[in-house]
C-alpha positions in Angstrom: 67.1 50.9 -24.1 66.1 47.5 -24.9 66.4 45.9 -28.6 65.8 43.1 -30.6 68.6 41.0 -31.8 67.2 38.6 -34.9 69.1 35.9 -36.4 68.6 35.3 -39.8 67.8 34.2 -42.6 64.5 32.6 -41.0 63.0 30.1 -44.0 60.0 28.1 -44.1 59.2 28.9 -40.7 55.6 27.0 -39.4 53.6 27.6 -36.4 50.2 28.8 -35.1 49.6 31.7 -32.9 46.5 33.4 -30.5 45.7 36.3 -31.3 44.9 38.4 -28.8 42.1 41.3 -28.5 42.1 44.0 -30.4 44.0 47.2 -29.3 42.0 49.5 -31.4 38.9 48.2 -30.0 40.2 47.9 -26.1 41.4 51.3 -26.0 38.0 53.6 -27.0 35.9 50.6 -25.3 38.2 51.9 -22.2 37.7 55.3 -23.0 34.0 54.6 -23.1 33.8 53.3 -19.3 33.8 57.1 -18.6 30.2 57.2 -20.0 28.6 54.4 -17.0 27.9 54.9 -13.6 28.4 52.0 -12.4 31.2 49.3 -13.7 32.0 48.3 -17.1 33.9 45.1 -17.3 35.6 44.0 -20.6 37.2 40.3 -21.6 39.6 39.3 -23.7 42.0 42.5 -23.4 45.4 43.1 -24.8 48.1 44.1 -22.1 50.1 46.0 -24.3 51.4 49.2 -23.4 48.8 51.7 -24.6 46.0 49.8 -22.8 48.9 50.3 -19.7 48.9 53.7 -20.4 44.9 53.9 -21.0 44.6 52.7 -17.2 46.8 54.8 -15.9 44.1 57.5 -17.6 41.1 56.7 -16.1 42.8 56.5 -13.0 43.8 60.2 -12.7 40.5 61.2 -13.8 38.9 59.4 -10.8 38.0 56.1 -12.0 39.0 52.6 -10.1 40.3 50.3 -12.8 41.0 46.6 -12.1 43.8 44.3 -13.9 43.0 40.6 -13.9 45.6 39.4 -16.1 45.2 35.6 -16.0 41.5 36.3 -17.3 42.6 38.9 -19.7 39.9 41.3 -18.1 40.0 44.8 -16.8 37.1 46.0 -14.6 36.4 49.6 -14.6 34.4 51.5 -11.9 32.7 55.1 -12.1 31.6 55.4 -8.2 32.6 59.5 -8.4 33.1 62.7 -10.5 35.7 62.3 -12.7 38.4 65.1 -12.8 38.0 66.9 -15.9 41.8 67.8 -17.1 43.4 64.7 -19.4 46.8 65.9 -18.6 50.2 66.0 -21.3 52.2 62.9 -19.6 49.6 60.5 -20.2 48.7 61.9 -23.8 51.7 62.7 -25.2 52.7 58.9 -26.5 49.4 58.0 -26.9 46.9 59.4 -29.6 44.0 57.4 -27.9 43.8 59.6 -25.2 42.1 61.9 -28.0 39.0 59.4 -27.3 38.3 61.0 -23.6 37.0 63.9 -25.3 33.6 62.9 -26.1 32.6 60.3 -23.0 33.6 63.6 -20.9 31.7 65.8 -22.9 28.4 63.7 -22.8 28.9 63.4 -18.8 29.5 66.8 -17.8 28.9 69.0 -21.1 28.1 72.4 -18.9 32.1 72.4 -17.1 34.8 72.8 -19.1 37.0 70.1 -19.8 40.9 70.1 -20.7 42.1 67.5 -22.8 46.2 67.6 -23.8 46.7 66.8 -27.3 48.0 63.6 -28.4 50.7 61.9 -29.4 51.6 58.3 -30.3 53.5 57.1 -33.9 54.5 60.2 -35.8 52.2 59.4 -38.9 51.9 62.9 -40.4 48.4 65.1 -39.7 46.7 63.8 -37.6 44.5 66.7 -35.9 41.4 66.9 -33.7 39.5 69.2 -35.8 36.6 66.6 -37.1 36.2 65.8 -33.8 36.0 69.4 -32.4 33.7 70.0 -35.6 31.4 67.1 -34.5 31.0 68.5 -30.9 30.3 72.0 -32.6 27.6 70.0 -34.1 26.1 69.4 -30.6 26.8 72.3 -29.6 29.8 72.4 -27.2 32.4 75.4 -28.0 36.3 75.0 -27.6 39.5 76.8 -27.5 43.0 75.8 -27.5 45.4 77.2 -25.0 49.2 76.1 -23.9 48.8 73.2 -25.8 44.9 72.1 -24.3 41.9 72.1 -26.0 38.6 73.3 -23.6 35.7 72.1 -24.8 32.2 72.8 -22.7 28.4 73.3 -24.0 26.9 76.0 -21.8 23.5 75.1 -23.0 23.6 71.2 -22.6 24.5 68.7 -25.7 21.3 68.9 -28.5 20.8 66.6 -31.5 21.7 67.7 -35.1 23.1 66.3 -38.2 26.9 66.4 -39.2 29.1 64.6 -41.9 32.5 63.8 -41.8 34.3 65.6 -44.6 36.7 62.2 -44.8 35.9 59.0 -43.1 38.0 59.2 -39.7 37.9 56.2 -37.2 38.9 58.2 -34.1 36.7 60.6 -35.0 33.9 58.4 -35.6 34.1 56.9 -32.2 34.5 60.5 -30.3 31.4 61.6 -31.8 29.2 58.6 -31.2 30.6 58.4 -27.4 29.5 62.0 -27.5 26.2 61.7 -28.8 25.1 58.6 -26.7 23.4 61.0 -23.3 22.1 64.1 -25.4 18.8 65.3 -25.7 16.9 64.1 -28.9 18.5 62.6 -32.1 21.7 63.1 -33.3 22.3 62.3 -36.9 26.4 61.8 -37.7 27.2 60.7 -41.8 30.2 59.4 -43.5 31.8 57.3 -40.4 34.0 54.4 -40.4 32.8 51.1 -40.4 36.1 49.9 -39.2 36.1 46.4 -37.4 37.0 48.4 -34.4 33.9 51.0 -34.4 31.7 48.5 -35.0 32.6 46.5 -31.8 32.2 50.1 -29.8 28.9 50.3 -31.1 27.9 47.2 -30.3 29.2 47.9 -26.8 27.3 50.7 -26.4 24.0 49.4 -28.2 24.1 46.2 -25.6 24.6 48.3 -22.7 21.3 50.8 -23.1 22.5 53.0 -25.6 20.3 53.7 -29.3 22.4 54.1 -32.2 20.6 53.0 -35.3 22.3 52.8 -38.8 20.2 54.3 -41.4 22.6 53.8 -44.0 25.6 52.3 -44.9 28.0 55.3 -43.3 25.2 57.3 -41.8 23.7 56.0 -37.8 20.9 58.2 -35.8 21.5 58.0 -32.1 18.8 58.5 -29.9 20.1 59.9 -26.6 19.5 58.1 -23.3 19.6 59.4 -19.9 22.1 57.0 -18.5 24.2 54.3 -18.7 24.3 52.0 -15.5 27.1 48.8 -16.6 28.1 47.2 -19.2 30.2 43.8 -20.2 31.7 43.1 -23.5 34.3 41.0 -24.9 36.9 42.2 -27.7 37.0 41.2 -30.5 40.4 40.0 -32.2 43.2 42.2 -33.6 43.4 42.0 -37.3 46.3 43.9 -37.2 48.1 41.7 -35.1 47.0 38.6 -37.6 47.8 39.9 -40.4 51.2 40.2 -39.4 51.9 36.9 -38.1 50.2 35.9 -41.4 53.0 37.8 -43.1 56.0 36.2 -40.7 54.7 33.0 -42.7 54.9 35.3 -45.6 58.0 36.7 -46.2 59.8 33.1 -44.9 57.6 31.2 -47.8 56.8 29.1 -44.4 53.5 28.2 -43.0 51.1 30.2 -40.1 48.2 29.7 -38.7 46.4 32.2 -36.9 43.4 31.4 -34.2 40.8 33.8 -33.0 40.2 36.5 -35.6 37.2 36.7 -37.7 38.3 36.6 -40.6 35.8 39.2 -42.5 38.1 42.0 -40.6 40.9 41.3 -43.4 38.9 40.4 -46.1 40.8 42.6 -48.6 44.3 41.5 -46.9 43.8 38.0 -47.1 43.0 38.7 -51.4 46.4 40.8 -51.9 48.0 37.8 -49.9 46.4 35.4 -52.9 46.9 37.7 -55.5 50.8 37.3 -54.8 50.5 33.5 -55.3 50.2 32.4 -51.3 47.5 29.7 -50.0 45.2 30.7 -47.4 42.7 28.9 -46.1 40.0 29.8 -43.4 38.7 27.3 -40.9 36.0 29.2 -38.6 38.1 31.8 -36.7 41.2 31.2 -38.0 42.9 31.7 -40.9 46.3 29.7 -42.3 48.8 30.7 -44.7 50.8 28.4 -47.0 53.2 28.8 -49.2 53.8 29.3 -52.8 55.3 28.6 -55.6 55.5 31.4 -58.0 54.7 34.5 -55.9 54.6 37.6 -58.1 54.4 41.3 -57.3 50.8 43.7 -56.6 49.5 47.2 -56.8 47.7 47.9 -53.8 45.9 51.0 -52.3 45.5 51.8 -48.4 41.7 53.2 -47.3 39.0 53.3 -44.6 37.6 49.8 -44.5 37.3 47.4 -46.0 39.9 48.3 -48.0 43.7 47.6 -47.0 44.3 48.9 -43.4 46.5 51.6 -43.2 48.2 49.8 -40.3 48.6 47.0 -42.5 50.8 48.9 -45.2 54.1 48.6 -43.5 53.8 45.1 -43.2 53.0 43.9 -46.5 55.7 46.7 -47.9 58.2 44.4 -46.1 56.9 41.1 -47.8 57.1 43.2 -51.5 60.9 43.6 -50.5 61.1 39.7 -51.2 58.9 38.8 -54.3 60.0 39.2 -57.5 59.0 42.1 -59.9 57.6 45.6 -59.3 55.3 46.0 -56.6 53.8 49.2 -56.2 52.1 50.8 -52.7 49.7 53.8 -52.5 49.1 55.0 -49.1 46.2 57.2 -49.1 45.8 57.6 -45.0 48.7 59.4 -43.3 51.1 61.9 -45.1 54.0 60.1 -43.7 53.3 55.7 -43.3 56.8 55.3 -45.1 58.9 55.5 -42.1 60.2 51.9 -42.1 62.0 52.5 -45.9 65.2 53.9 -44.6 65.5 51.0 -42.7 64.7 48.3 -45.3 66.7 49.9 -47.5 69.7 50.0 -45.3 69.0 45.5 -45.0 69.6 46.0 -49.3 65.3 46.3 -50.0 65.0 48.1 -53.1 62.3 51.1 -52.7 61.6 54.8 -54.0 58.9 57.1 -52.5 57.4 59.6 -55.2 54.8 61.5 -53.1 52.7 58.8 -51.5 53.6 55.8 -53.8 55.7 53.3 -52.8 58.0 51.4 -55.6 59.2 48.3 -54.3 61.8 46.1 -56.8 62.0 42.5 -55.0 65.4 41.6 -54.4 66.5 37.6 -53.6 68.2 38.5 -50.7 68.1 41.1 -47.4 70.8 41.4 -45.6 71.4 42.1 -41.7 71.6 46.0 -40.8 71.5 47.5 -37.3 68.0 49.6 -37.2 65.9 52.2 -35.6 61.9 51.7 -35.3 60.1 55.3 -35.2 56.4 54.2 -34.8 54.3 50.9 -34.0 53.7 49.1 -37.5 57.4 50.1 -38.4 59.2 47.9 -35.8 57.1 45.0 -37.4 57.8 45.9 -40.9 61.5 45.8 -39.8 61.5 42.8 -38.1 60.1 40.8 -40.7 62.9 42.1 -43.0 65.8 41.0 -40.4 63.7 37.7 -40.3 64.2 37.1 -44.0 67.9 38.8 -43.7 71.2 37.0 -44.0 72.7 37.3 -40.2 72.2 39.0 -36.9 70.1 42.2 -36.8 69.7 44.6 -34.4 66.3 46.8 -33.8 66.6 49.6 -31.4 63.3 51.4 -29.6 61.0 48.6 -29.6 58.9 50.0 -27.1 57.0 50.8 -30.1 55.9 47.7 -30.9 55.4 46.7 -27.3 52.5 49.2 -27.4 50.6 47.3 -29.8 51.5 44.0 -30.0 50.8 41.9 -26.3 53.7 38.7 -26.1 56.0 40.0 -29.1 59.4 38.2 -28.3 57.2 35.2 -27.3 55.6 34.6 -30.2 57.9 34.9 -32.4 59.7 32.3 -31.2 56.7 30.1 -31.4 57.2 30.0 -34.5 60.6 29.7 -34.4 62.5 32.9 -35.1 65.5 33.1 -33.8 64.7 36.2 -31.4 66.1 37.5 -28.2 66.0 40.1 -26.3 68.8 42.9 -24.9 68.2 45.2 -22.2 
């Protein structure tokens, strides 16, 4: 099983990195292709291992999918019947492949089609019942059996009106992929305006699809017939900036980061001054600078534009570092604190009372042997064996290496002292 092996302590570190496209965006953009006829071709992809694993989706359900690598584009091409079963293998580390749900549904709503349910980072609940609801809504039926859910609409998708109970990305992005081919107007409240959503919209909208905002959480989409082809290029991974942001972070060094509008971390970037660091924003990139008295924050996770769920573990490992009390409420996924045994085994001082987070910044980590259980948690621990006194090792990365395209290499770009051990 391959691991990291990081030599630290890392200080002052300085370097700039490319960001590369958004995962979040690539992967129901992807999902999406189902929806065309014809080819959809998308720029500026991530070749991490969930788009990998994406591919290798479509693929069994009939579609022709392209890797240019060198031109970080993948083209995707409908020219038969997709098969209608999203099997358990390529589901079961991969909660994305939730998002071939509705893009099935809207193509063939009168056959029944058999989606696994997901996997991917073990976050807590994290159910498919707003997205089954939001079908019901349209008027497709399902039923769960031997661990599939069948979902067909005997009568043909219609347009309604449904509200989220709680603002949901995936959920969000099912629905409208759903809605996109029905007949009439469907009506869908409460969504996420996440970064990532936005970008499928705009997808969609660009490509012959009406969906309208009428408010600022409620869209009408007017259904179309078809959708022939469609080109789009992906926007930039915040997720992936703000943590190369916090490598500059937690070393009290200096990072730029290129190719990320900066908007998308809006409420990051502010927590990052409130703590006493510089930033500064040129166009589409953003640079971090040190500072001189950093001091401790109260933050809160939430749908966006608050702070990113996603984004929680990383800043957690930059509280573990500045002085004072620092407290952390995660109001997303019942279980986001899965990096805290391991901090706390490199010395971080932290105490978990329901979903708070109390973090008591101590001068000094020190190196620890770890274990990363999901994808935001091997970065949260790897920026703790950065800042650590000696050699740390970080066992089943293959979490991160679903999320984040060039790890090893670009973290020795900006000079960690990385490497790795198959």
């Amino acid at each position: 099983m391959k691991s990291f092996i990081i030599n630290g302590p890392n200080k002052a570190i300085k370097g700039e990195i490319n960001i590369s496209g958004a995962k979040n965006s690539c992967l129901p953009l992807m999902a999406a292709s189902i929806l065309f006829k014809k080819k959809v071709i998308l720029k500026n992809v991530p070749f991490v291992k969930d788009v990998l694993t994406m591919k290798d989706l479509l693929i069994s359900l009939g579609a022709k999918v392209e890797l240019i690598k060198e031109k970080k584009t993948i083209k995707i091409s409908n020219k038969k019947k997709h098969k209608l079963i999203v099997p358990y293998n390529l589901v079961s580390t991969m909660r994305a492949g939730v998002l071939t749900m509705g893009p099935l549904l809207a193509r063939y709503p009168k056959n029944k089609i058999k989606v696994a349910l997901g996997g991917g980072c073990a976050l807590g609940i994290r159910d498919t019942s707003w997205h089954l609801s939001g079908f019901k809504s349209l008027g497709a039926d399902n039923t769960l059996s031997k661990g599939y859910v069948n979902i067909s609409a005997k009568n043909g998708l219609k347009g309604n009106i449904f509200k989220f109970p709680k603002v949901t990305v995936t959920g969000s992005s099912n629905l409208i992929m759903a809605s996109v081919l029905i007949k009439g107007e469907h009506v869908i409240k409460n969504i996420s305006l996440e970064p990532e959503v936005i970008d499928l919209i705009k997808f969609l909208n660009n490509s012959g699809a009406k969906i309208k905002f009428i408010g600022r959480r409620s869209i009408i989409i007017r259904g179309v017939s078809e959708l022939i082809s469609g080109e789009h290029t992906i926007i930039g991974d915040r997720i992936e900036a703000f943590s190369y942001l916090c490598v500059g972070a937690i070393t009290n060094g200096k990072t730029k980061v290129k190719n990320i509008n900066p908007k998308y971390l809006n409420t990051e970037l502010g927590i990052l001054k409130k703590i006493g660091y510089k930033i500064s924003i040129n166009g589409n990139s953003i640079t971090l600078s040190p500072g001189k008295k950093l001091k401790p924050a109260i933050i809160k996770t939430g749908p966006w534009p608050q702070l990113a769920t996603d984004n929680m573990p990383i800043i957690l490992a930059v509280l573990t570092k500045i002085p004072g009390k620092s407290i952390i409420e995660e109001t997303i996924f019942s279980n986001r604190f899965m990096a805290v045994p391991e901090l706390k085994r490199m010395g971080a001082k932290i105490s978990i009372k329901k979903n708070k987070a109390t973090i008591i910044g101590q001068k000094n980590l020190k190196s620890a042997d770890c274990i990363s259980s999901d994808l935001r948690t091997t970065f949260s621990i790897i920026l703790a064996a950065i800042a650590a006194d000696g050699s740390s090792t970080i066992s089943r990365i293959y979490h991160g290496l679903r999320g984040y395209e060039n790890l090893q290499l670009k973290l020795k770009n900006l000079g960690i002292k990385i490497k790795l051990r198959k």
